[in-house]
N, C-alpha and C positions, 0 to 999 in steps of 0.2 A: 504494500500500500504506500508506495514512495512518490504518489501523484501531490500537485500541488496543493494547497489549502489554500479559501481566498473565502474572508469573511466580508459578507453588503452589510456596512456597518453603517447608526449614527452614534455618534459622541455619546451625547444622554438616553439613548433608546435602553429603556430596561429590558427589552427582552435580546438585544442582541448585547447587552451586559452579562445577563445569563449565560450566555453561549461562549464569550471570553473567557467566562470564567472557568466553564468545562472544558477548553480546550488548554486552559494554562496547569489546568491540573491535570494533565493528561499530559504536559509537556511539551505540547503540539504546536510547533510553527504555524503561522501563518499571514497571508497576506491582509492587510484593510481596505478595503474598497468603500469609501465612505461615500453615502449617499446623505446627502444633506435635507432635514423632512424639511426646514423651514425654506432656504433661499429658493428665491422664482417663485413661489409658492409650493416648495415642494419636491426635489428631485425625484421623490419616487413615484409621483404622479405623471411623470414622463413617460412617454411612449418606448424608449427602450430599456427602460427599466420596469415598467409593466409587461414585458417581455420574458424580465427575469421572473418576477414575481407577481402574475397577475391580480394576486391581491392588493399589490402595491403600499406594501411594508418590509420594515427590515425586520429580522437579519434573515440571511440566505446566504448559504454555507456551500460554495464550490467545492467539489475533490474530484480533480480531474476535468471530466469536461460535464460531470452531471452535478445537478441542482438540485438540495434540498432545502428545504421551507417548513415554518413552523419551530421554534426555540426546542419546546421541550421536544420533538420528533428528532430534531439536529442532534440532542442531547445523546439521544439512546441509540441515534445511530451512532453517534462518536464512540461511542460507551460500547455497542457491540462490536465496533471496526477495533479500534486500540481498547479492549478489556484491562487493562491496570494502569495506576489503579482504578478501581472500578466507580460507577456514578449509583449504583444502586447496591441494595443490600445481598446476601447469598438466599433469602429464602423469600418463598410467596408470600407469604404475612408482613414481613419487613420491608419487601419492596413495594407493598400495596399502600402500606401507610408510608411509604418517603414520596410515590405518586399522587396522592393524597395531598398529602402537605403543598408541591411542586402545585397542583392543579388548584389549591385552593388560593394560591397568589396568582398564576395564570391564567386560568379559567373565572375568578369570581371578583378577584381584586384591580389587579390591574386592568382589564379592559373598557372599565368604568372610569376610567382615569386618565385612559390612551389620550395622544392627540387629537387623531380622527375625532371623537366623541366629543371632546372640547371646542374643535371647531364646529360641530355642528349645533352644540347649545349658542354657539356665540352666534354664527351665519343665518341659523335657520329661523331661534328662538328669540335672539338679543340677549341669551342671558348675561349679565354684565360679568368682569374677572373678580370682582368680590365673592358674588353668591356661586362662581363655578370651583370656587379654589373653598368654599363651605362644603359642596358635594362634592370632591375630592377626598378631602379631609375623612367626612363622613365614610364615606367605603373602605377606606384603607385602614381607619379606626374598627369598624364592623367584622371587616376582615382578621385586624390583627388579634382584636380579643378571641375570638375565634382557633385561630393562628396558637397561642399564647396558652390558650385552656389545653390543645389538643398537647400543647408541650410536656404544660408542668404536671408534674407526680407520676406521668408515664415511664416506664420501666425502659425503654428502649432511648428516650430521651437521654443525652450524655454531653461533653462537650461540644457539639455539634446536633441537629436536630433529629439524627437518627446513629447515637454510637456516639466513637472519637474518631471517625472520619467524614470527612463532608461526603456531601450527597447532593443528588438533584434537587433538593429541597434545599440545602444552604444556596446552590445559587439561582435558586429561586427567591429566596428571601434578603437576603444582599441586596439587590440591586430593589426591590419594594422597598426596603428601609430606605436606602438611597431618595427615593420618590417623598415618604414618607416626608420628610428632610427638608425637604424641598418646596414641601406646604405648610413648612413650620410646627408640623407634630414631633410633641415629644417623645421619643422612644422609651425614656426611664418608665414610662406607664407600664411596660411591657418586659420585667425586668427579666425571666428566661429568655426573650427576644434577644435584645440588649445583650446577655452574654454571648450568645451564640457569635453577635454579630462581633462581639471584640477577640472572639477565635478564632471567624474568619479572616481577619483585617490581619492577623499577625501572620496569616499564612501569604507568600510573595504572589499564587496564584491568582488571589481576590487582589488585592493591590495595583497590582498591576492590571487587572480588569476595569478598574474604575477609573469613571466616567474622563476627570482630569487630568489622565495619563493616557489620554490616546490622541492618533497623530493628527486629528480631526478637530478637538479641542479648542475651543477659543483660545489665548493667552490669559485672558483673564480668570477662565474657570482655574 
């Protein structure tokens, strides 16, 4: 499997944050192809980037000359292509609750908070950047208690959200926090969250995943 790697990246995109982060823990070169959601209104609403991905979002993960799509899909393929170390747990029960966790930031949190969706309260509805960054807030709050119960006092829970190794679920939740952050919620609410998150940060795989360490980056972030 010595074909090229080439991630359709944006800087702050959580879900191709996720995908960074699975390929750094995997050790896995790769290229960035940044597509920019904001300038022009948008590079991926382009015509040949709707080509790559015609849902026209990031991330979209080359290997070779074929295209995958979908963060957590990218994930398990990486994860079946280079198995060590591995993104999921060894048994059914364990991988079902680290997919679990993984789908309830992907599936129920963030896409309530995408782009797409904030433009469309603003374009379609007028809703104003006060009351959208309120429903923001709200879901990702909703989510993390949520997030936070399924944590604490579970038996599998450990340094990490499933054990003392990351998982599809920490970088899942990394880059939500990140979000989080960014609407001005406090994480200390969430205090197993919170640890998780300062175990990930010390690992060089998450660090170097985020947002203002990539070659796309403002200067200012």
């Amino acid at each position: 499997m010595g074909e090229e790697l080439r991630l359709y990246s944006y800087w702050r995109s959580s879900a191709a944050y996720r995908v960074r982060i699975g390929l750094n823990l995997k050790g896995l070169g790769y290229e960035t192809v940044p597509v920019h959601l904001l300038r022009d209104g948008g590079e991926q609403l382009a015509p040949d980037y709707a080509r790559t991905n015609p849902q026209k979002l990031v991330p979209v993960l080359q290997h070779g000359q074929r295209l995958f799509r979908q963060s957590l899909a990218i994930l398990e393929y990486v994860d079946e292509v280079w198995p060590s170390p591995p993104l999921l747990p060894a048994t059914s029960r364990e991988r079902q609750r680290v997919r679990s966790l993984a789908q309830l930031v992907a599936s129920d949190i963030h896409p309530l908070n995408n782009l797409r969706v904030m433009r469309y309260l603003d374009r379609e509805w007028n809703v104003p950047q006060p009351e959208r960054d309120v429903w923001t807030r709200h879901w990702i709050s909703e989510g993390f208690d949520a997030f936070e119960a399924l944590l604490q006092g579970h038996p599998a829970t450990g340094t990490f959200c499933d054990g003392h190794l990351p998982t599809l679920a920490d970088c899942c939740l990394v880059p939500q926090i990140y979000n989080a952050r960014r609407f001005g919620l406090d994480i200390e609410r969430w205090p197993t969250i919170c640890a998780i998150e300062q175990a990930c940060l010390e690992l060089p795989a998450f660090r170097d995943a985020a947002p203002d360490r990539q070659p796309d980056a403002p200067q200012q972030a």
